[in-house]
N, C-alpha and C positions, 0 to 999 in steps of 0.2 A: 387559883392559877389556871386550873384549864377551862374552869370558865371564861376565862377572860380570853383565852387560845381561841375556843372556839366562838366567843363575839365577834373577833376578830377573823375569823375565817368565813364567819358566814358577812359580814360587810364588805368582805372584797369579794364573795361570789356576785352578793346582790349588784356589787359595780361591776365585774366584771359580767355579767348578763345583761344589763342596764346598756354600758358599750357596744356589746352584740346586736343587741335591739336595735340602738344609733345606726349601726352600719349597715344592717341587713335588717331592712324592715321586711316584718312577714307578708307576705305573699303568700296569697290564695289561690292554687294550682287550680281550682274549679273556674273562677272568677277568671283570670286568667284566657282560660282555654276559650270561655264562651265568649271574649270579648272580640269580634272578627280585627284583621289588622286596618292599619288605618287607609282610608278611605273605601273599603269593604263593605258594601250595603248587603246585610243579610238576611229578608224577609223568613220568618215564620208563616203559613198561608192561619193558621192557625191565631194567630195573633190578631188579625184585622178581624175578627168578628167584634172585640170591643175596643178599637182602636179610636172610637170617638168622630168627632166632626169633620178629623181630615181625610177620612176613607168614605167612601162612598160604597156603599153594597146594592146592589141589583141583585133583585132576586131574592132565593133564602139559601145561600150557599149552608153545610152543614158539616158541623167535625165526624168524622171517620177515623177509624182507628189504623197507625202506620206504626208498623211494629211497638216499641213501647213509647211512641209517641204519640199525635194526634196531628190529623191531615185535613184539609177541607175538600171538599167535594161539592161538584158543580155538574146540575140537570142538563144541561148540551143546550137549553133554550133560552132562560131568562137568567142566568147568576153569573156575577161578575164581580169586579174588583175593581175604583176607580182611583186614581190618584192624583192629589195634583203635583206634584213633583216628575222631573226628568232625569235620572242619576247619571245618564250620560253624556251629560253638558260639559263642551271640551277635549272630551279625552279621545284621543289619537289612537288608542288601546285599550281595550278591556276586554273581559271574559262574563257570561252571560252564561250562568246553570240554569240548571231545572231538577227535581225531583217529581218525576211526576208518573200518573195514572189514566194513558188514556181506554177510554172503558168503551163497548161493542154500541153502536143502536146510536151513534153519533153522526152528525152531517160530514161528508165528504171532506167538504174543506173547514178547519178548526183553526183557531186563534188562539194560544193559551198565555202570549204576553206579548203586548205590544207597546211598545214607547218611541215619543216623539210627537210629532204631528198626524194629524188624521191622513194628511194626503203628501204632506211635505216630507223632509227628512224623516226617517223614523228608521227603525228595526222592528220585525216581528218576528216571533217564534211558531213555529204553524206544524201542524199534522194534515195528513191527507189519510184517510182510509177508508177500508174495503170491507169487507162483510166478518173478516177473521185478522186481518192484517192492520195495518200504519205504515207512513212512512215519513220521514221529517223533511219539514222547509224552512229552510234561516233565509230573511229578506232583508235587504240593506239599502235604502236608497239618501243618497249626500249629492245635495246640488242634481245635475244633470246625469249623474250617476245612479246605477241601479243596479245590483246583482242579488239574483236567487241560486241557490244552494237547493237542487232538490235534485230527487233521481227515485223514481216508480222502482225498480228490481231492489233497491235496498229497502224490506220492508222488514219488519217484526213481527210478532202476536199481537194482538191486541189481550187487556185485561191480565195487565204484568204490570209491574213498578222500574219503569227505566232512569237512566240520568241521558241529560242530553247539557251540552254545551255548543256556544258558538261565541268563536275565538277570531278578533279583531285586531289585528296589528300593522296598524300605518296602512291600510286598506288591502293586507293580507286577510284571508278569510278560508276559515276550516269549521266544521260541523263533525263533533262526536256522538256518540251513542254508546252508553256504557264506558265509557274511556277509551272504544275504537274508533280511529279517525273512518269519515266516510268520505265525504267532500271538503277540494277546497277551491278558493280561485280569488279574484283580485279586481279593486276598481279603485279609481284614484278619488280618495276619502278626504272632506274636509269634517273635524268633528260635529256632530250633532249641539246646537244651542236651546231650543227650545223647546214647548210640546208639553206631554203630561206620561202617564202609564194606566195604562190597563191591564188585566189579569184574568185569565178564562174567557175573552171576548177580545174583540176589537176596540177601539176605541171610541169609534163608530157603533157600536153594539150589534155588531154583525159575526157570523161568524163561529158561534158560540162552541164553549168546548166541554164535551162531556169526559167525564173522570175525575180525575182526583190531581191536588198539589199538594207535596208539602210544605218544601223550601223550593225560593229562588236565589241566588247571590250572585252580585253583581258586584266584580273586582277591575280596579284601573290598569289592570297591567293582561298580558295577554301570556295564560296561562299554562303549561302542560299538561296531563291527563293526571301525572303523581300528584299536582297540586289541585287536583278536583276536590269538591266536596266528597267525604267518606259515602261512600254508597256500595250496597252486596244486595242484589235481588235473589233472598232466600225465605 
């Protein structure tokens, strides 16, 4: 008799767990977190050393160690990143990170991402520095439209690990550093259609950038500083 109780107790756990399963399928909180949201492009710089035929590598960029991850690093003269893809085809809005390291003994003017066309539409992300210092330039040109985002008195150290963003909305335009706004301003944007990316260069192969990337992510919507990539320079 209580064998039989308890056959019967344990065949409606099994169904009743079985049910549970049906309704709430398990989910992977890790799997989850690392999948960016949708339409979220989220380079690893780390990643394209074996990323196959559709990368194109200049140079011998090299992994460097960023905290307990792994970052690449790029000599200021020949190493690069090319791509054939534009991830900003269309969009009216988007936001535009960096994780990055720019390092002393570099050329003045730097290029550490550029997409679009060489001369036509495009965006680039750029440094200017000094013997000790940096300072950031976001460039935007659509159509007959052009605006740069710089300013020489906003500079940094060189030979730190910053975040930088530059944030795109309906041809509103802001430049952070750390998650502090520095610059912003305005030009009448139609979205960007074609072109390719570059990474630690120009597109052109001009330009070159010494230091270090980790991540780039490149999001369609135009961002706040809470919704940056996790970043603590410590």
């Amino acid at each position: 008799m209580i064998f039989q109780i308890f056959m019967r107790l344990k065949n409606q756990l099994i169904f009743i767990c079985l049910a549970i399963l049906l309704l709430f399928p398990e989910r992977s909180m890790s799997t989850d977190l690392a999948k960016p949201k949708k339409g979220v492009i989220l380079w690893n710089m780390s990643d394209f050393l074996n990323a196959g035929s559709s990368v194109r590598l200049a140079g011998n960029p090299k992994l460097i160690e960023y905290k307990k991850d792994k970052a690449l690093g790029f000599d200021g003269q020949n190493d690069g990143i090319f791509l054939e893809e534009m991830p900003l085809s269309g969009m009216d809005k988007f936001t535009i990170e960096a994780i990055f390291y720019p390092e002393s003994g570099g050329n003045f003017e730097q290029r550490f991402f550029h997409t679009g066309e060489i001369r036509g539409d495009r965006v680039l992300l750029e440094i200017r520095t000094t013997a000790t210092d940096w300072y950031f330039d976001a460039y935007i040109k659509s159509g007959d439209q052009q605006k740069t985002l710089i300013d020489s008195k906003l500079t940094h150290p060189l030979n730190q690990w910053y975040h930088a963003a530059f944030v795109v909305d309906h041809g509103h335009l802001t430049t952070y550093i750390n998650g502090q706004k520095e610059l912003e301003g305005a030009i009448t944007f139609s979205p960007i259609q074609t072109g390719k990316t570059s990474i630690g260069v120009r597109l052109n192969e001009q330009s070159w950038f010494k230091g270090a990337i980790f991540q780039i992510r490149i999001s369609p919507e135009a961002l706040f500083p809470n919704d940056f990539l996790n970043f603590k320079n410590d």
